[in-house]
N, C-alpha and C positions, 0 to 999 in steps of 0.2 A: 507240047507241055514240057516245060522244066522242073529241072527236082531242086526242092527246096534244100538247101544244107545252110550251117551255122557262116563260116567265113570264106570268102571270093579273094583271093590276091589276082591282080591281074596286070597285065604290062609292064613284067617287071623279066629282069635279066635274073635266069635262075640256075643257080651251080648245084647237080643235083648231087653230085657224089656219089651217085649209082655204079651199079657193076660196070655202066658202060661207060661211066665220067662225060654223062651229056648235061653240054650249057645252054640253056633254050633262052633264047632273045625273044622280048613277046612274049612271056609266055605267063601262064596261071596256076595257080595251086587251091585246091579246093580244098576244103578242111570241114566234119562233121565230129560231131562231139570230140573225142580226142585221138581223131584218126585222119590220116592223109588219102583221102575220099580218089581224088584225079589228082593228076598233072599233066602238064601237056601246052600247046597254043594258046593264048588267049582269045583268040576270035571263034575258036571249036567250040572251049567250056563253057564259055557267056552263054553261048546259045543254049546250053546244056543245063547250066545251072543258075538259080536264084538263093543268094545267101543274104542272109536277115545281115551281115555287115560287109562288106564292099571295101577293099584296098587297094584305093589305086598306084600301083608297083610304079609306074612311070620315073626312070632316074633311080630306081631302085635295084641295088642287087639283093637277092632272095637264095638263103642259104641253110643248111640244115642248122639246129644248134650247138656252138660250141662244147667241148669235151675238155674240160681240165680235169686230166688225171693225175694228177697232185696237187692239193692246196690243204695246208692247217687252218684250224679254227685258232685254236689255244696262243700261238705265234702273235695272231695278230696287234695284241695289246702290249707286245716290245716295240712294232715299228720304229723304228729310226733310232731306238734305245741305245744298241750295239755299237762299238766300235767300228769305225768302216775300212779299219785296215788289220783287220783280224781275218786271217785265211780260215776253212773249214773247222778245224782241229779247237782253234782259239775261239772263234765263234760259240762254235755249240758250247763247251766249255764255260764259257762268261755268260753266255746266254741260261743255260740251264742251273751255274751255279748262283748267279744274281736276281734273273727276274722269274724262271718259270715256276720255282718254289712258292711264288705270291701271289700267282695268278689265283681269282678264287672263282667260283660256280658262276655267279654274276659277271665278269670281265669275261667267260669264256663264251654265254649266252647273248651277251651284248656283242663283243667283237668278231662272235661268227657272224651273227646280222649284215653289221659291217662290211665284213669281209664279202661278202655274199652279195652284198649288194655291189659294190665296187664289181664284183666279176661278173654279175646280172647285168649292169650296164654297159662292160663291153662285148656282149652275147651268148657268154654262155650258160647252157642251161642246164649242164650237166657236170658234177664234180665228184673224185671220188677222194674225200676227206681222210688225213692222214692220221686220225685217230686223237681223240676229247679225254679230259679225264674226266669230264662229268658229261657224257655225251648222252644220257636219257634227258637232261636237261636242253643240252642244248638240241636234238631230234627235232622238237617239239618246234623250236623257232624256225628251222629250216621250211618244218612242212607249211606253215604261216606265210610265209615267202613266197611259196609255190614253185620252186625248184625242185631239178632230179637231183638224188644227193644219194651216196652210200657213205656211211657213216661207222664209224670203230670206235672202241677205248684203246689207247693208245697205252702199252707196257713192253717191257724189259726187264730181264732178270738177271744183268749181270753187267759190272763195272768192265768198262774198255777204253784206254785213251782218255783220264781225268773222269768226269765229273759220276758224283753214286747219287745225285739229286734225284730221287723217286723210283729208286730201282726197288722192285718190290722180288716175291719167292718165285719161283715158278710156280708151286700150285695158286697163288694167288693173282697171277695173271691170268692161268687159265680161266681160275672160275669167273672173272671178271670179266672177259670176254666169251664167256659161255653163257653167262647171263643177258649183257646182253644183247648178243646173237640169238639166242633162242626167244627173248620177252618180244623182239621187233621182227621175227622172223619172215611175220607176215606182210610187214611195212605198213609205211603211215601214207598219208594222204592219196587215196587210190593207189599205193603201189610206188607212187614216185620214190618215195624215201625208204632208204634198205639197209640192212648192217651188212657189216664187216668182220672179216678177222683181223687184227690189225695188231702186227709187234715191230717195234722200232727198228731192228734189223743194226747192221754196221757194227756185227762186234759184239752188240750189248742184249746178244739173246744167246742162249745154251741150245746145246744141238735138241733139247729133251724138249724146249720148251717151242724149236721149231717145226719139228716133228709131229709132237700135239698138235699147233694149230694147224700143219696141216692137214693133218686127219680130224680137224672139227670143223672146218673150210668144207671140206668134201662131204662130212655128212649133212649141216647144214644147206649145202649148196650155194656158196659164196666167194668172196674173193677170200685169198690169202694176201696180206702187202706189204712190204716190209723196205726200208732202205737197204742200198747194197752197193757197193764197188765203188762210192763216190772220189775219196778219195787218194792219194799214194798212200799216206799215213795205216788209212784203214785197213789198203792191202796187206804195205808190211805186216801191221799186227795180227791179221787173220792168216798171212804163210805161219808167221811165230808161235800162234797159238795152234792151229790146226797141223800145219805143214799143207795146206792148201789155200788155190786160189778164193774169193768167195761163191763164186757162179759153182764152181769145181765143188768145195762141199756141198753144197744144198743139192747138187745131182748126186754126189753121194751117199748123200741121208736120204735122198729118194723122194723128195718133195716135190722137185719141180709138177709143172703142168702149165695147160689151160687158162687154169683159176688163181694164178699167181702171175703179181704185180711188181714188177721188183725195180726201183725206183734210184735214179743217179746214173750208174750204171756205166761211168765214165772208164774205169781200170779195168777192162773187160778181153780174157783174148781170144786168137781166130779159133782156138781147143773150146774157150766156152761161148762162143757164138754158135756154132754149132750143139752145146749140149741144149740150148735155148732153143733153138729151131726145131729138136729133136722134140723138145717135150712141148713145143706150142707156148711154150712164157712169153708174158708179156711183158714190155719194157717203159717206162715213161723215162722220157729226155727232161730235163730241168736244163736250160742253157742259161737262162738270168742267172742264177743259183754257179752254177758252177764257174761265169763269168766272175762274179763278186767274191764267190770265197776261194776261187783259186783252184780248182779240184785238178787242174791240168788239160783242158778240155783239148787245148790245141794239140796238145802234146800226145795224149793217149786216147782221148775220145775215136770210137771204131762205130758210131750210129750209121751212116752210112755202110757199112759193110754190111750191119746187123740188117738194114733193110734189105739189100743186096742178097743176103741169105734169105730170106722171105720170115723174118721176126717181125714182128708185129711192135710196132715205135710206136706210141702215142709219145703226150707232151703234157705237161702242165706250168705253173706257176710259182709252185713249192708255196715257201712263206713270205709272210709280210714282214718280217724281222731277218730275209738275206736276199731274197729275188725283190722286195720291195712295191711289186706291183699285180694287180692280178688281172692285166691285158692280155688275153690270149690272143689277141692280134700283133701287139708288141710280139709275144712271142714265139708267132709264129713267123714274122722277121726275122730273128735269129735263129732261129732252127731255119731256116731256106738259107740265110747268106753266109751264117759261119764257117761252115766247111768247106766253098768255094774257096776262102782264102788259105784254110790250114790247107786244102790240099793243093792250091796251086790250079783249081779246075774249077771253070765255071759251067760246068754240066753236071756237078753232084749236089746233089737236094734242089732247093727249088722250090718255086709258088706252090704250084698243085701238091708236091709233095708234102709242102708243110702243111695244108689244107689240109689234106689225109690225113694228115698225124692227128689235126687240131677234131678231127670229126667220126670218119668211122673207124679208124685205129684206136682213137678214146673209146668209141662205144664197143667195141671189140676186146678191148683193155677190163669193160668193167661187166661183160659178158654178156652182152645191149643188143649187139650187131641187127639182130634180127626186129629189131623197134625203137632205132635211134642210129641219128650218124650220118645218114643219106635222106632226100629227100624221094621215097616211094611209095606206090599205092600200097595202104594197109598200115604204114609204121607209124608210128606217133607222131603226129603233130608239133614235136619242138620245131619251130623255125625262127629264124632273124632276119631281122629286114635292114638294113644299110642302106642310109642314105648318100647317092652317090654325085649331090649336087654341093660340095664342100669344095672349096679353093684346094686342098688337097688333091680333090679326086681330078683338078682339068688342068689342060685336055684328058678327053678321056677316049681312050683305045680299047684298052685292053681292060677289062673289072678286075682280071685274074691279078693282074700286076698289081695291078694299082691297089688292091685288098691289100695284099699283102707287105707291098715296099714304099706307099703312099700313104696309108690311112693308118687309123686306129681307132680303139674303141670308142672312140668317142663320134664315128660317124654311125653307128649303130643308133637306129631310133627305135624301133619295137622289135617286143622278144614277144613270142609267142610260145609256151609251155603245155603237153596235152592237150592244145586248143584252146589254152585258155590264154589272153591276154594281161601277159603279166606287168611289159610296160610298154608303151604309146606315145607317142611321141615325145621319146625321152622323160614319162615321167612313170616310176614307177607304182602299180595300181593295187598290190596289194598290204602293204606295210608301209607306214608313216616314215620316210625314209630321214627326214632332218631330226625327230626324234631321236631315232636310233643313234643317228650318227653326232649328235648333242649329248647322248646316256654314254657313247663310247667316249668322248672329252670328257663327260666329267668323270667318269670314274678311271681313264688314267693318271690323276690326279691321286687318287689310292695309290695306283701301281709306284708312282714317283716316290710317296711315303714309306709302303713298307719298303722297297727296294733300295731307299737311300744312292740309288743312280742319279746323277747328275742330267738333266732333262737336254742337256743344249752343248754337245762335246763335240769340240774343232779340233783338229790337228795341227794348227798354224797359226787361225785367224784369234782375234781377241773378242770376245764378247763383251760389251759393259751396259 
């Protein structure tokens, strides 16, 4: 007799990212309601199991779901807006003083869609959002989607380095993000979707207003995330204003932990890589992000070391208004190959490592580990399946390589989410996807009016 279950993956090459990092050739993954039932051979489980749907893995590598732990919603509706020769400083600066003032409730609900979708399609199934200003609004589109998503209001209380566009008091950040964290405490769509504490970090928050959240992070039970150490500018400012490094205060306001996400992370030294190890912090790497606007990556980037201390590195994609894309295959390319060349050494980081980062360092980032990240009996069912019959992927040796320094997300054909099939054969199943992405054209067209930004800005070339 065989046991019935919902989905049968079978002969497919599977990366499980387990404690042990086994790649089974051949192999199967059984899936029952939103839970990873077996894994193991596929000639054992057939025998074993009968599922009402049948995937046959063949040419397929099968992989847990991606983890971008950093992506904006609210950014998305600048895309390509910005100047592209504006380093950090200038960026945020012209970005937040020209378009993010005009973004409204509808461009923020539309272009997280969007956005969402674009990083649904190259695998991942799990993000943890850098905080909405109308994010009860947009919650609600995320769960519609059928993504894992933890979600913030994004605030600051305090002018640093130019722009005061949206700084609001500190008690009204708080209750803003008290609210809510407490109204979604319980999450939406079974669990999937969850809040945040989420303050902009880099300068533009008061020691009072970091303090709070993180003692409303800890009673809640959730993340803290905040940007930090991106780049030199910032630092200087935070020696001048503090007389400390950034890492350096927030260990001395007593924040750190666990439940803290601290994002950029590039100016960082070997005194506060350690106070990071000490308190268990987690770190997200942005390499698109720091590439494009300059942050110094080559120069001061220490992720590699921070691994090396045993800190826990996830990755993400940041925004779509400076990283530009939301391929966490893309980027986990650049997190494996950049620092071989800054350091002259082609044994630091790496395929499997960047995989790590991309998978259960994300789910460990957003405090998941235990039901997300790795493919094992009992965790959630996010998986992706990659197709590996792409003129990219041949010859084909190695899946590992070739994942990461060969393909992208565009060889990715189904994501599957708590069991449930979200898209299949590259088409995705539960949002009207050309829709969405026809309401996000026409209402940049808004954006273009209130913002009076010039839609089409060269450097050189002429447009006529």
């Amino acid at each position: 007799m065989t046991v019935q279950v919902d989905i049968l993956i079978k002969n497919a090459t599977i990366l499980t990212v387990d404690k042990d990092r086994r790649v089974i050739t051949d192999g199967a993954i059984v899936i029952e309601k939103d839970k990873i039932k077996d894994i193991g051979k596929s000639n054992e489980l057939s025998k074993m199991y009968s599922a009402t749907k049948v995937i046959d893995g063949t040419d397929r590598l099968v992989m847990p779901g991606l983890v971008n732990s950093h992506i904006h919603f609210y950014h998305h509706m600048h895309k390509g807006l910005s100047p592209e020769n504006f380093e950090g400083l200038r960026w945020s600066n012209w970005v937040h003083s020209n378009i993010a003032t005009v973004v409204n409730k509808e461009d923020e609900i539309w272009g997280g869609l969007a956005v969402l979708i674009e990083t649904l399609r190259s695998g991942t199934t799990s993000v943890l959002e850098a905080g909405s200003y109308n994010p009860e609004d947009v919650i609600e589109g995320v769960a519609e989607l059928g993504m894992r998503a933890v979600i913030g209001r994004r605030v600051f209380d305090q002018v640093a380095l130019g722009h005061s566009s949206l700084v609001q008091s500190t008690e009204q950040c708080l209750k803003l993000n008290e609210k809510f964290v407490s109204k979604y405490k319980g999450g939406l769509a079974d669990g999937r979707v969850t809040p945040h504490v989420n303050i902009v970090g880099a300068g533009r928050c008061t020691d009072r207003l970091i303090v709070e959240s993180k003692k409303m992070a800890d009673h809640y039970g959730v993340v803290l995330n905040l940007h930090l150490a991106a780049s030199i500018w910032g630092l200087y400012d935070n020696l001048q204003r503090t007389g400390m490094r950034p890492v350096e205060q927030l260990y001395n306001l007593g924040v750190l932990g666990p439940n803290v996400v601290l994002v950029h992370m590039v100016h960082v030294s070997d005194q506060e890589i350690q106070m990071l190890k000490e308190h268990g912090v987690n770190v997200c790497y942005c390499p698109a992000t720091a590439l494009k606007l300059a942050y110094g990556l080559s120069i001061a980037g220490r992720f590699p070391e921070m691994l090396n201390a045993g800190v826990n590195v996830a990755i993400g994609t940041d925004t779509s208004d400076c990283a530009n894309f939301e391929d966490m295959i893309r980027v986990m390319y650049l997190a494996a190959v950049l620092f071989k060349d800054f350091r002259g050494d082609a044994n630091v980081m790496g395929a499997e490592t960047a995989i790590e980062m991309a998978t259960i360092n994300g789910a460990r980032a957003l405090g998941m580990e235990n039901e997300i990240g790795s493919l094992e009996k009992g965790k959630k069912a996010d998986v992706v399946i990659v197709n590996m019959r792409g003129a990219e992927w041949i010859p084909l040796y190695n899946p590992i390589q070739n994942l990461v320094y060969s393909s992208s997300g565009n060889s990715v054909q189904t994501v599957i989410i708590d069991g449930r099939v979200v898209m299949e054969d590259w088409e995705i199943k539960t949002v009207d996807e050309e829709k969405v992405l026809a309401k996000c054209q026409e209402l940049s067209e808004g954006i273009l009016k209130r913002s009076r930004v010039n839609r089409f800005q060269t450097l050189r070339w002429n447009v006529m």
